[in-house]
C-alpha positions in Angstrom: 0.0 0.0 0.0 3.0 2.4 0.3 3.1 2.6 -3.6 -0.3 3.9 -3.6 0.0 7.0 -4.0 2.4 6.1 -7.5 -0.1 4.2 -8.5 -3.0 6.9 -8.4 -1.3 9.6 -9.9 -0.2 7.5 -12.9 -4.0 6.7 -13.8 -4.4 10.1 -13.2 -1.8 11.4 -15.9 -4.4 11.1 -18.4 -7.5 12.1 -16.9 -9.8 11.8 -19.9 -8.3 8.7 -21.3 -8.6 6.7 -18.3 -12.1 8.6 -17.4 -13.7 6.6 -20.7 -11.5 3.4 -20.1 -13.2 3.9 -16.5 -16.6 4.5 -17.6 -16.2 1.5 -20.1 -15.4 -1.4 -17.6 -18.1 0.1 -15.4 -21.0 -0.2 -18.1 -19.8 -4.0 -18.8 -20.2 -5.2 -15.3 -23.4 -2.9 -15.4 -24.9 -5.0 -18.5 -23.1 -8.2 -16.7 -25.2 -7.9 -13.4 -28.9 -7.0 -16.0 -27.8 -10.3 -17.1 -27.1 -12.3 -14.8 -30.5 -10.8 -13.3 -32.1 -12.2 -16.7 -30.4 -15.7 -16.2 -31.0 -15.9 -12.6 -34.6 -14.6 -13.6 -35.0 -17.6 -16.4 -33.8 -20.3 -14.0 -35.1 -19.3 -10.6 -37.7 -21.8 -10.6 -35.2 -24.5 -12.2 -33.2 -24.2 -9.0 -35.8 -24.3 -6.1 -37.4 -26.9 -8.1 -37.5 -30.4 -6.2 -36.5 -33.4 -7.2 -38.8 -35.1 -4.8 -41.7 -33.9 -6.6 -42.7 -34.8 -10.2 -45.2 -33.6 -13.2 -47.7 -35.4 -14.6 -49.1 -34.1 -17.4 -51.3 -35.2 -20.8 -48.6 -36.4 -23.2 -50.2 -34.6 -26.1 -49.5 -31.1 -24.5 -50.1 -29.2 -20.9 -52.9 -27.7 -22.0 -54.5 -31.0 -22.2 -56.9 -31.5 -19.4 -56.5 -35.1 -17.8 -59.2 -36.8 -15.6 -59.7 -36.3 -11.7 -60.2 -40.2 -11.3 -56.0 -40.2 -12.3 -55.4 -38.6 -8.7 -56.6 -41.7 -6.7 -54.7 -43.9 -9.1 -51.3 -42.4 -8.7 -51.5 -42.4 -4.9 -51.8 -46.1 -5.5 -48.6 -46.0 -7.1 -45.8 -47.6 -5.4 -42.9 -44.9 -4.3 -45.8 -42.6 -4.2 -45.8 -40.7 -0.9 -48.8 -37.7 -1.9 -50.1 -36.4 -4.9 -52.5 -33.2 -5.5 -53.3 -31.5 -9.0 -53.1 -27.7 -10.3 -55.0 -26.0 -12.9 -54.0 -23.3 -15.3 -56.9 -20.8 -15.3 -55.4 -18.0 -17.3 -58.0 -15.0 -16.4 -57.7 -11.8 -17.0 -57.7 -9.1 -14.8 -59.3 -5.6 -15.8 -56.9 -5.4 -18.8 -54.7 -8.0 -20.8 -51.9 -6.4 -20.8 -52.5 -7.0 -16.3 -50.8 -10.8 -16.9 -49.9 -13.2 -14.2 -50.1 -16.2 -13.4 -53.4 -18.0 -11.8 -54.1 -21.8 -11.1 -56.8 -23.5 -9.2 -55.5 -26.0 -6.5 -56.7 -27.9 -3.7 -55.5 -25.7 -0.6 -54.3 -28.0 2.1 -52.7 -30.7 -0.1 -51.1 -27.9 -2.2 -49.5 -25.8 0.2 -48.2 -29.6 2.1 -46.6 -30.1 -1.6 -44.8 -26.5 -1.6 -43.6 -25.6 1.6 -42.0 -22.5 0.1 -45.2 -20.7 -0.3 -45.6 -19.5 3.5 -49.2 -18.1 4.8 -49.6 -17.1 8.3 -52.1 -20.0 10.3 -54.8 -17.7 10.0 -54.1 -17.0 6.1 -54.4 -21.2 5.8 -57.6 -21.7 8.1 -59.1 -18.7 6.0 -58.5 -20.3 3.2 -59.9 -23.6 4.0 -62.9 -22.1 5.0 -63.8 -19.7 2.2 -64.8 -21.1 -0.9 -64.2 -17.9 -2.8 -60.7 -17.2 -1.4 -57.8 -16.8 -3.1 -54.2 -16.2 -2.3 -51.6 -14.1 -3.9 -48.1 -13.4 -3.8 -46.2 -10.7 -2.3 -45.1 -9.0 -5.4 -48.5 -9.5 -6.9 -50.4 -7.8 -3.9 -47.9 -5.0 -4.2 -48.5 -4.6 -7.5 -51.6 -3.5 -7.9 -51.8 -2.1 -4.3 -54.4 -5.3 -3.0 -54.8 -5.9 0.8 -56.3 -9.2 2.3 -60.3 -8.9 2.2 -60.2 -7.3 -1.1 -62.4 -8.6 -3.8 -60.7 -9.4 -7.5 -62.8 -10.1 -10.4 -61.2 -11.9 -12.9 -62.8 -12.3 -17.0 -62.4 -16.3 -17.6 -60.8 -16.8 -20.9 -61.3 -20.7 -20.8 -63.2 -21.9 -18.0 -66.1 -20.4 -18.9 -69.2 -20.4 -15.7 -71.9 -23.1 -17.0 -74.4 -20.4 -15.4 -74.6 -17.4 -13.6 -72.2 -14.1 -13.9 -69.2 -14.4 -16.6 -66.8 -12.9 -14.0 -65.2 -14.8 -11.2 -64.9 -12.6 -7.9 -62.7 -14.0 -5.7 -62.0 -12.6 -1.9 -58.4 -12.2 -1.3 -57.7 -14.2 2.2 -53.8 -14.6 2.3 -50.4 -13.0 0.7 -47.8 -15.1 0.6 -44.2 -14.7 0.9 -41.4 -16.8 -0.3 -38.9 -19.0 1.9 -36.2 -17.8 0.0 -35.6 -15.1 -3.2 -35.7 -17.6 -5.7 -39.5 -17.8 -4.4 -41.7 -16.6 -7.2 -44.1 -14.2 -5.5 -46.2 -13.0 -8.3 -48.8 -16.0 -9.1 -52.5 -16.3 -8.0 -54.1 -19.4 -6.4 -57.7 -20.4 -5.5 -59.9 -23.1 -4.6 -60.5 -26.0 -7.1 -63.4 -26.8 -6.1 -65.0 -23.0 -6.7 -63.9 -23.5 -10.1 -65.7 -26.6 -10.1 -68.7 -25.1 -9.0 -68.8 -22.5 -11.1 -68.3 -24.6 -15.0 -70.6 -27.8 -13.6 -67.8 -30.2 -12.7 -66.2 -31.3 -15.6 -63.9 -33.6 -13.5 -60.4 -32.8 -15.3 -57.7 -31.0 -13.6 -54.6 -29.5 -15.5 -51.9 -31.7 -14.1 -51.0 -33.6 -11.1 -47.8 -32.8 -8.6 -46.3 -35.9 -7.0 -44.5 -36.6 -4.6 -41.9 -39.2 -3.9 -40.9 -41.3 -0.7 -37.1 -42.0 -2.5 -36.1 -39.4 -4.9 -33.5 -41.8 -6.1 -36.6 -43.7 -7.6 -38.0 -40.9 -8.9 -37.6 -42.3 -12.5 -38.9 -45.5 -11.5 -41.5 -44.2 -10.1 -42.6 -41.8 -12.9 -42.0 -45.0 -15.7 -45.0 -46.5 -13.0 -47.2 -43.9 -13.0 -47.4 -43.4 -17.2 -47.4 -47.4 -17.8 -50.8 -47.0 -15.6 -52.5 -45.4 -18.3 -50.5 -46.1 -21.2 -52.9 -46.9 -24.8 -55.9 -45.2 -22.5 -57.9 -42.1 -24.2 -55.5 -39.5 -22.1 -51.9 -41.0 -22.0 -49.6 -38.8 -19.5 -46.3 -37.4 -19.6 -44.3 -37.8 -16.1 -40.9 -36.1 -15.5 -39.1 -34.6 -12.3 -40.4 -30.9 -11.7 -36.8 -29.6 -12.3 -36.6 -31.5 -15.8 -40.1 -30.0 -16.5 -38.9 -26.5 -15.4 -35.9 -27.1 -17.3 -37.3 -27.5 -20.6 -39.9 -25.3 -19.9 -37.6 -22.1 -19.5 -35.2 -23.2 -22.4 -38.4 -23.4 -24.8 -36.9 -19.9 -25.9 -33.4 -21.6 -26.3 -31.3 -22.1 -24.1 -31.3 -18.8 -22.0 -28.1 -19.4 -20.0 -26.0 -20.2 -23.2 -26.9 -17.5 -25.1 -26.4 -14.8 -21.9 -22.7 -16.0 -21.1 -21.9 -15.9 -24.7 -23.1 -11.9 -24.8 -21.0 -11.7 -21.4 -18.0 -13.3 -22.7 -17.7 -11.1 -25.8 -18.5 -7.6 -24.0 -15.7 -8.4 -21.4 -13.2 -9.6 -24.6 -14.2 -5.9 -26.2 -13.1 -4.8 -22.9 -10.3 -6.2 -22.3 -8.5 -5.2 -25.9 -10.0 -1.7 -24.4 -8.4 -1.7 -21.3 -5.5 -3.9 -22.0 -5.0 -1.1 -25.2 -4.9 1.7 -22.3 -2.6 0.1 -20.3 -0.1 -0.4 -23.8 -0.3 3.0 -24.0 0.3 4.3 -20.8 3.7 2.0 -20.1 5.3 3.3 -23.5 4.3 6.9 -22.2 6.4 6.3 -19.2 9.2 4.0 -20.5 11.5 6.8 -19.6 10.4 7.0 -15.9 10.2 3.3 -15.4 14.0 3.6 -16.3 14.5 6.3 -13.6 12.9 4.1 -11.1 15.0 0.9 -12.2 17.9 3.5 -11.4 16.8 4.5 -8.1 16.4 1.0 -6.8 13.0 -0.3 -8.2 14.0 -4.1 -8.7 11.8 -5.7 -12.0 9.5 -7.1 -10.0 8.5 -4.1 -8.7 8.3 -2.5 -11.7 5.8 -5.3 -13.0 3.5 -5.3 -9.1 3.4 -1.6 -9.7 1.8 -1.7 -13.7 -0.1 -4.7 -12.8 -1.6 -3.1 -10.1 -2.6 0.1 -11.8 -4.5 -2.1 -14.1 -6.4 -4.0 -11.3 -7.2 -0.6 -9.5 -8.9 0.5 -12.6 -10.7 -2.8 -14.2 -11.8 -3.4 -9.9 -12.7 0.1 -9.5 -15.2 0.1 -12.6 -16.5 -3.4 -12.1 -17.1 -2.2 -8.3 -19.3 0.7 -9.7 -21.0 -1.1 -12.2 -22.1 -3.8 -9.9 -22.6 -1.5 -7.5 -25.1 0.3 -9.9 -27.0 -2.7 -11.0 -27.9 -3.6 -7.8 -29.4 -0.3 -7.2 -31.0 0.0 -10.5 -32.8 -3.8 -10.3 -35.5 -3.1 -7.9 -36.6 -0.2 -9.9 -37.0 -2.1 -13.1 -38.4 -5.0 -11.3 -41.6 -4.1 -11.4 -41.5 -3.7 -15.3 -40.6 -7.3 -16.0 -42.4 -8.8 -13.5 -44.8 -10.1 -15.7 -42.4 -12.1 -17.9 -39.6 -13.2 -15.3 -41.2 -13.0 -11.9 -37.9 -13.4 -9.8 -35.6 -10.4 -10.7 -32.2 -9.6 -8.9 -28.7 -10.4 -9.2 -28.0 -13.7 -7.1 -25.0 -13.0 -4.7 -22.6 -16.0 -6.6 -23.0 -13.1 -9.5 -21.4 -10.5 -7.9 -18.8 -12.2 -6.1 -18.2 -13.7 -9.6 -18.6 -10.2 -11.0 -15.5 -9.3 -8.5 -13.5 -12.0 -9.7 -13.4 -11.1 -13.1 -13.0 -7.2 -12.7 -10.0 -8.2 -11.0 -9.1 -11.1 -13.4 -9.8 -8.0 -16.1 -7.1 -6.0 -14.6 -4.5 -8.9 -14.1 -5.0 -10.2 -18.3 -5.0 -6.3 -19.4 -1.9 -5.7 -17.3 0.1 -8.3 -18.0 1.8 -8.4 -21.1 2.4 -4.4 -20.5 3.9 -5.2 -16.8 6.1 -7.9 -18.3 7.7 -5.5 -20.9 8.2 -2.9 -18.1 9.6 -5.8 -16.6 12.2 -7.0 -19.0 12.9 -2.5 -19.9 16.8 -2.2 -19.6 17.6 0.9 -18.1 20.3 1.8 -20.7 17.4 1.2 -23.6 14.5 3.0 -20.8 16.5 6.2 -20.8 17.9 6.4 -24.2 13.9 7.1 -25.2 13.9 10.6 -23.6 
């Protein structure tokens, strides 16, 4: 640290130069954090997904309904520890362009299935008890400002009411929170059975959740449940919920590829940027790094000195950029809510980000520290 001061006033020597080079490394670990927010947005529900649980769904497609009579026959299953069944309603709410995600569950099972979803006692016994309740996430009440005891009418866009009013009103009797970020806090649940009520009973369900006493088996177990009603009128489709996630996020492509690829060549622009800056400013100073051979400066100290100029710059701007981007997420989060419902940069990403700002300044600095290194002093000074 007794060097600092050197090293300061050398980045300083060019003030505008290094200003742009600064400003530079700070917007690439700006756009590195928006996407590893994206990526971390894309595969949220990948990660949290369990591998004790599994997806049973109508081989055809998942819009395909599949029979309520299935539920009692893959509890039967062997390696079959519960088993309880969701329903895509997709409603809309005052406007389309107001889109989140609704489903029609059974409560108790459900909320046994996903533990992450947490309701206060009274939220659950609410529930339970009213057969218009619904429960919403966090970032969903937020959103459009609802409080428990509020009433929500939703337009049906498929479940169409066999009689009475179009509109479903549901009573909102819980907000949920997440047990952990990756917790997506924006969907909509209600009661099953309302929904039922409401189109005469058609006696289909969406898909079934299952889960497993040995997730080891979980293969075995799903290869069970789909020979059960293999050659019948509504075959299934059983996978791990991390699987289905999986494939369900890379529809698109796969998300995570194409994001490190944009990151990988934005930080190789940067680095011929940076590492260009750093070129320049040693051949600049080849006279002084002479005078400092002569005063005692070994070669290695020499090459710590224009290795760590480059580290305090790259560091410095990847600092601010991240620094930035965390800042700047929970503004736009609210934006993109509708389309990735867990937004922020994970902490892995900026501890990551940290490693390559500094990893930036070590590959920029290096082959200009290792000339400074090998300068002669003769050959240093005779450039004056």
């Amino acid at each position: 640290m007794k060097f600092f001061h050197l090293v300061w006033r050398n980045l300083l020597r060019r003030k505008v130069r290094t200003t742009f080079t600064f400003l530079s490394i700070v917007v690439a670990f700006f756009l590195f954090g928006l996407l590893m927010a994206i990526r971390n947005g894309f595969g949220a529900g990948v990660e949290i997904a369990g591998e004790h649980r599994l997806l049973t769904t109508h081989k055809v497609s998942i819009i395909q309904l599949l029979p309520i009579r299935y539920q009692a026959e893959i509890r039967s299953t062997p390696g079959v520890a519960a088993v309880t069944h969701s329903s895509w309603f997709g409603g809309v709410y005052q406007d389309p362009k107001n889109f989140f995600a609704q489903f029609a569950v059974d409560p108790g099972p459900y909320l046994a299935m996903y533990p992450e979803y947490v309701l206060s006692p009274g939220e659950k016994e609410r529930w339970l008890a009213t057969r218009t309740g619904a429960v919403a996430g966090r970032k969903l009440a937020e959103r459009f400002g609802w409080q428990v005891g509020d009433r929500i009418p939703i337009q049906p866009t498929f479940w169409r009411p066999a009689s009475g009013p179009d509109t479903y009103e549901f009573e909102l009797v819980g907000i949920y929170t997440g047990a952990s970020p990756d917790v997506d806090e924006t969907s909509f649940f209600f009661r099953h059975d309302y929904l039922m009520e409401r189109v005469g009973d058609i006696g289909q369900v969406g898909w079934y959740i299952v889960e497993v006493e040995d997730p080891s088996r979980a293969d075995e177990v799903a290869q069970a449940i789909d020979a059960r009603f293999a050659n019948s009128a509504a075959e299934t489709k059983t996978t791990t919920e991390r699987a289905f996630m999986r494939s369900f996020a890379e529809q698109v492509g796969n998300t995570g590829a194409i994001l490190m690829a944009i990151v990988a060549i934005v930080f190789f622009v940067i680095l011929l940027i940076v590492g260009n800056t750093m070129a320049q400013s040693v051949r600049e100073r080849t006279s002084e790094l002479g005078v400092l051979k002569t005063l005692g400066f070994t070669d290695r100290a020499v090459l710590g000195l224009v290795l760590a100029e480059a580290v305090l710059l790259a560091a410095g701007g990847g600092i601010v950029g991240l620094a930035l981007i965390v800042l700047v997420v929970p503004g736009l989060e609210p934006m993109v809510q509708a389309f990735l419902p867990v937004f922020r940069v994970p902490t892995p990403a900026l501890g990551l980000g940290l490693g390559l700002a500094v990893l930036l300044g070590l590959a920029s600095g290096g082959l200009p520290a290792w000339l400074a290194q090998r300068l002669e002093i003769t050959e240093a000074l005779r450039r004056r």
